[in-house]
N, C-alpha and C positions, 0 to 999 in steps of 0.2 A: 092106655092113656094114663092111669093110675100108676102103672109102675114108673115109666118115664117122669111123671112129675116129682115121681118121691125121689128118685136118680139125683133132678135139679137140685133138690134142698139138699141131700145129704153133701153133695161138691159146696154148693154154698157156704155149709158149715164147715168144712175142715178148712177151706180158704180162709175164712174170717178166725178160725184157731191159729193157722199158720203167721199171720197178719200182726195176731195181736200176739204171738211168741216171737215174733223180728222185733215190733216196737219194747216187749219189756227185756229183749236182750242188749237195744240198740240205746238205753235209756241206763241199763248197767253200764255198759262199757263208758258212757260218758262220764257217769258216778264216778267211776274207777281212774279216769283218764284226770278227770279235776280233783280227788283225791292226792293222783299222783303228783300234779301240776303244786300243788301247794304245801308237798312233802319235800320238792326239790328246790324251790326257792328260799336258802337256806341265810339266814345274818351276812353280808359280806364281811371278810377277811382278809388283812394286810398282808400278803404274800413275800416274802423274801427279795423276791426282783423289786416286786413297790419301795418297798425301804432301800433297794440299791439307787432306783431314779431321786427318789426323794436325798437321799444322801450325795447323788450327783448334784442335782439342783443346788442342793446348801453349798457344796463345796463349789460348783463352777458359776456360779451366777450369784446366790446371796452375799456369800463370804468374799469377792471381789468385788464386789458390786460395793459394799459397806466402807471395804479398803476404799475405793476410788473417792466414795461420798466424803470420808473423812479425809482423805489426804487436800482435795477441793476445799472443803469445809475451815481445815483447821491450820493444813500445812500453805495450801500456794499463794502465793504473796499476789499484792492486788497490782493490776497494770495499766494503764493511762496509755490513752489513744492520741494524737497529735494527727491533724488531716490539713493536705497543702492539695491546692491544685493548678496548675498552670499550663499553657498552651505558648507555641512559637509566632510567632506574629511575623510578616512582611510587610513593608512600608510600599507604599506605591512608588511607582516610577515617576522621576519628575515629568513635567509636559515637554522641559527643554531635551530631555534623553531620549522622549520619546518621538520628536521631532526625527532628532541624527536618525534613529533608530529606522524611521519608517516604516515600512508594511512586514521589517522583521521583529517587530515588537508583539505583535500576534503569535507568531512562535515560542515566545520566551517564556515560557508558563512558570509556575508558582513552585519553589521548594521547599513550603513551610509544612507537607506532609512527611518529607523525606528526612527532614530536619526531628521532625516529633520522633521517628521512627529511629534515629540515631540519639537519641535522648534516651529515649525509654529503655534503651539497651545499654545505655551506658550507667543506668541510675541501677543496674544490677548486676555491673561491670565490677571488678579489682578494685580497679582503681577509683570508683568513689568508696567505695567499701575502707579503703586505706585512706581516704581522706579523712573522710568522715569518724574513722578510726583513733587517724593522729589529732583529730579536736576536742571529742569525747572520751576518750579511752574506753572502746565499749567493752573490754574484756573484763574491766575491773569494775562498771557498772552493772552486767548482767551477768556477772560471777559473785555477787555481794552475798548472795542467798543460797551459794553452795557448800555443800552437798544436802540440805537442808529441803528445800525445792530442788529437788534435780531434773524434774519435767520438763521446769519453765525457764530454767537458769541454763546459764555458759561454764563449761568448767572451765578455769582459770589457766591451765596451759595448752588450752585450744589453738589447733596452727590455725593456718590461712584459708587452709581448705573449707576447715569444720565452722570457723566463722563467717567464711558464705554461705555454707549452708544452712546458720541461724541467721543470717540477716535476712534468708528467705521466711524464715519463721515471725521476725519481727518488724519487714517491712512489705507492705502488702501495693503493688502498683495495680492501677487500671487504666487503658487506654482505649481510647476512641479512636480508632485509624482511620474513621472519613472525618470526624471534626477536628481532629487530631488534639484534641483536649487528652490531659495525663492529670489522673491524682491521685496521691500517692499519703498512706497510711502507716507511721511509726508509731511500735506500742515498746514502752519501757515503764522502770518499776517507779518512777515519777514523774510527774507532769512538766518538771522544766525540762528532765533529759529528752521526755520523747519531743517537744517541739525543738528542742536544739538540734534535734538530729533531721526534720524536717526542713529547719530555716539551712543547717549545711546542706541538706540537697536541690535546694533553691541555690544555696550561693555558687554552688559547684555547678550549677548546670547554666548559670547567667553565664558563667565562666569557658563552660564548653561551647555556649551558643559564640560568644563573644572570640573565642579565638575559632572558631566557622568563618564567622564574618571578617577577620585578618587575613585568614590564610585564603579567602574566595576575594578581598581585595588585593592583597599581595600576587596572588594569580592574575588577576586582573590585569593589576598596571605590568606585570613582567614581561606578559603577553603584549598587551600593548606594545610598552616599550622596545620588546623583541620584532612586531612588526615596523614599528617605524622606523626602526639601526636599521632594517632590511631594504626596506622603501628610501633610505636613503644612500646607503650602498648602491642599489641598484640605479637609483637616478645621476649619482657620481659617473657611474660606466657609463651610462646615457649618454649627458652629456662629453665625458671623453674620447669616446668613441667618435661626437660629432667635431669635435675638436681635432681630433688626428686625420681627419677626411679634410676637413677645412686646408689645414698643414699641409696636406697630403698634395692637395688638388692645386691650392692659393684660389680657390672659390668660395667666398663664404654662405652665397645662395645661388646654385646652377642655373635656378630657372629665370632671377634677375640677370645674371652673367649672359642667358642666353638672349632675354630681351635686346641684352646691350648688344650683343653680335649681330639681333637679326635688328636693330638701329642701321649698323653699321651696311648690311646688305641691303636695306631700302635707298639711304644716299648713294649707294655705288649706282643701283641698280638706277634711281634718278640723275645721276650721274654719267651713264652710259649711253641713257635714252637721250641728253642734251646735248652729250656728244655727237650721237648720232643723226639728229637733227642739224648740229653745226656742219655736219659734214657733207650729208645729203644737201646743204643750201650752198656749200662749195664746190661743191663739184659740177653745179650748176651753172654755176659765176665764172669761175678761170678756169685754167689750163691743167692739162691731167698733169704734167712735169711742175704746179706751183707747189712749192713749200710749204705751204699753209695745210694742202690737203695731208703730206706727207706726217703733217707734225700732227692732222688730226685723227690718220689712222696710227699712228704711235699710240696716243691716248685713248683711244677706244680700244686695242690691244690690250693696253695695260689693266684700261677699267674692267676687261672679259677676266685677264688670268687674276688678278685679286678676288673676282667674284669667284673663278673658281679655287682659289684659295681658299679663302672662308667659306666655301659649302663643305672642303676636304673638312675643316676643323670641326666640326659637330660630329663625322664618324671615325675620321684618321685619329691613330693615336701618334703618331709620326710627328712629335715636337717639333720639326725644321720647317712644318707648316704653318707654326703659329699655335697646336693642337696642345691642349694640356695633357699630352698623355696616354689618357680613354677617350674611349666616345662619349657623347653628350647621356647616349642612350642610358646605359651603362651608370652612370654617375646619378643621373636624376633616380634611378632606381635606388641605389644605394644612402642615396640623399636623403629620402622619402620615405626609406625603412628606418632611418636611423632619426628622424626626426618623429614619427610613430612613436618610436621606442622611445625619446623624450619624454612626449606627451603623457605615453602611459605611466611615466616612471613617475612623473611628478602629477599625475592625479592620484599613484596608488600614494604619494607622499601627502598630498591633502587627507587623502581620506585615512592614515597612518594616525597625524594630526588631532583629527579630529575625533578618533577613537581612540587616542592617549588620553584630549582631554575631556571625555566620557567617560574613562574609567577612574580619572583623578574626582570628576565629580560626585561619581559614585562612592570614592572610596572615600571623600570628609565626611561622609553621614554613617549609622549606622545601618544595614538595611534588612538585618533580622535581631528581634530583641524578643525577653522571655517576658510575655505578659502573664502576672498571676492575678488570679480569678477567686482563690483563695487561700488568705494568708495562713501560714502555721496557725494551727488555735492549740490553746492551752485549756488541758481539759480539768474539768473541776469532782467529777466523780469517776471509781476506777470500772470501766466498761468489761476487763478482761479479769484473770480469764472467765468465761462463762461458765459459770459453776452448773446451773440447771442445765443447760442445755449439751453439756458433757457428759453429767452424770445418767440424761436419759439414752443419748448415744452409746453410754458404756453399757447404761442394762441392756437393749435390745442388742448390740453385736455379742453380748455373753448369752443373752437369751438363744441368737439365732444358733452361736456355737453347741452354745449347750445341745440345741433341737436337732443340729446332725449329726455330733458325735452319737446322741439317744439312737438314732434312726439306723447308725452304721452299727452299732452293736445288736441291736433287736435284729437288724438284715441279716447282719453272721450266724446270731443265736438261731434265728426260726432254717438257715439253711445245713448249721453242722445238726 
């Protein structure tokens, strides 16, 4: 038992030696480890590549960046704003137009959007560009300041081309295509020029609306007028056509003509019947050989072949009957189309008429005009160009330039 217990202690103790030779090795190594730690944390130093980015920076961002500030600053000359705005207006329909009119007056919708929409196009069109041109001379206005401002300025032998595409630089349009409002924004290098050139696209577009409304009246009455020469043309044939039937026949209404004939077959036919009576009461009275009977079957002979004479003349065409010709049949049909054809000719001539003068009523009014909403103003301090707010656009696209040029060199360098 003695021996075994001394066994225990003696393990006990080389453990507790082995224990505390880990702790005082594990306690060097850290010594050493943060020794090393604060021998290698050495002063930072500007390295060659540093001074290349810093050197890019000055040159691609500071050094343009100071250009732009100053040329803003010192060189661009100040510019004045002129603001107009106006919209197309349509006048209502009178109540007497919309009478003629009736339930197609419902149809006839509104073209003061389609109107706005030929406006706005035209305000950045050639041709007000040349108007507006031969009023103000813009080439000699917004060339005053060249080569001096060459940013902001026209050079002075700029064609046609290059001065629409500064009149996009110096006229700024906005349009509302459901309210159809338009307003439009002229900037020049003084405040009378730029409202002159505002009140010229007012005057020039009164101008376009105004010949709209000529050429949509002159359309109007042509039409018209084209339908009524038509409608009266046609009601000429109408009637000649029933004229030459007339001529034709010597009828001038078949179906009175025939009242009149079937007159004429009621007397006969009353005629034939008192004959016949006269004779049934002689024959009664004397002698078969008396004269009297003889003379009243003569007359009822007679009165039978006339009746059938004029029943021949309503289908015989056989003139030697008495017949006009044709048949009655025949005739009232042709009577009857040609009088139709009348009717129609001279209702489409009313209504010819009356839509000539509908369009004349239309065309003494105006019935679209340019309403402005706000007049050219005359600005009194110069708004353009925006010095700050350019110069900060110019640093940040040199900034972002700068950032990826950096990024496509360092990408090359870390891959060659």
């Amino acid at each position: 038992m003695t021996a075994v217990g001394g066994g225990e202690q003696e393990g006990k103790a080389k453990t507790e030696q082995q224990l505390k030779y880990l702790r005082r090795q594990l306690a060097e190594t850290e010594r050493k480890l943060h020794e090393q730690s604060f021998t290698l944390a050495g002063p930072a130093k500007m390295q060659r590549r540093h001074w290349g980015v810093v050197a890019s920076f000055a040159a691609l961002v500071l050094a343009p960046l100071a250009v732009a500030i100053f040329y803003l600053a010192a060189v661009a000359q100040d510019q004045y704003q002129s603001t107009t705005g106006f919209t197309v207006r349509s006048q209502e329909s009178s109540s007497a137009a919309t009478d003629l009119l009736g339930g197609l007056a419902s149809f006839t919708g509104s073209s003061t959007a389609s109107d706005s929409d030929i406006l706005f196009e035209f305000i950045q069109s050639q041709e007000m560009i040349q108007v507006v041109d031969r009023q103000i001379d813009l080439r000699a206005h917004y060339s005053q300041h060249w080569p001096s401002d060459w940013v902001f300025s026209l050079w002075p032998d700029a064609t046609q081309e290059e001065l629409i595409w500064y009149w996009q630089r110096i006229v700024g349009i906005s349009f509302d295509s459901s309210s159809g409002l338009i307003e439009v924004q002229a900037q020049a290098f003084d405040p009378e020029t730029a409202r002159a050139i505002t009140q010229a696209i007012v005057k020039e577009s009164q101008i376009r609306i105004n010949a709209l409304n000529e050429q949509a009246r002159s359309d109007a009455l042509g039409y018209a007028q084209a339908d009524l020469d038509e409608a009266v043309e046609q009601m000429k044939l109408a009637r000649e056509a029933l004229t030459k039937f007339r001529t034709r026949t010597r009828i001038v209404d078949p179906e009175a003509d025939i009242q009149g004939r079937m007159g004429v077959m009621n007397n006969l036919q009353q005629q034939l019947a008192s004959s016949l009576i006269e004779y049934d009461l002689l024959r009664g009275t004397v002698a078969a050989e008396d004269p009297r009977l003889k003379k009243a079957e003569q007359l009822i002979a007679v009165i039978r072949q006339r009746i059938d004479i004029e029943r021949q003349t309503f289908t015989s065409s056989n003139t030697d009957t008495g017949a006009v010709g044709e048949d009655y049949p025949t005739l009232i049909s042709e009577f009857e189309r040609l009088t139709v054809d009348r009717e129609y000719t001279e209702q489409a001539y009313r209504a010819a008429l009356t839509g000539l003068a509908l369009a004349r009523d239309e065309a003494i009014r105006q019935s679209r005009y340019l309403a402005t909403y706000i007049k050219p103003t005359l600005a009194q301090e110069a708004e353009y160009p925006k010095r700050v707010l350019l110069a900060g656009l110019a640093g940040l696209f040199l900034v972002l330039i700068w950032s990826i040029l950096s990024l496509i060199y360092y990408s090359i360098r870390d891959r060659s």
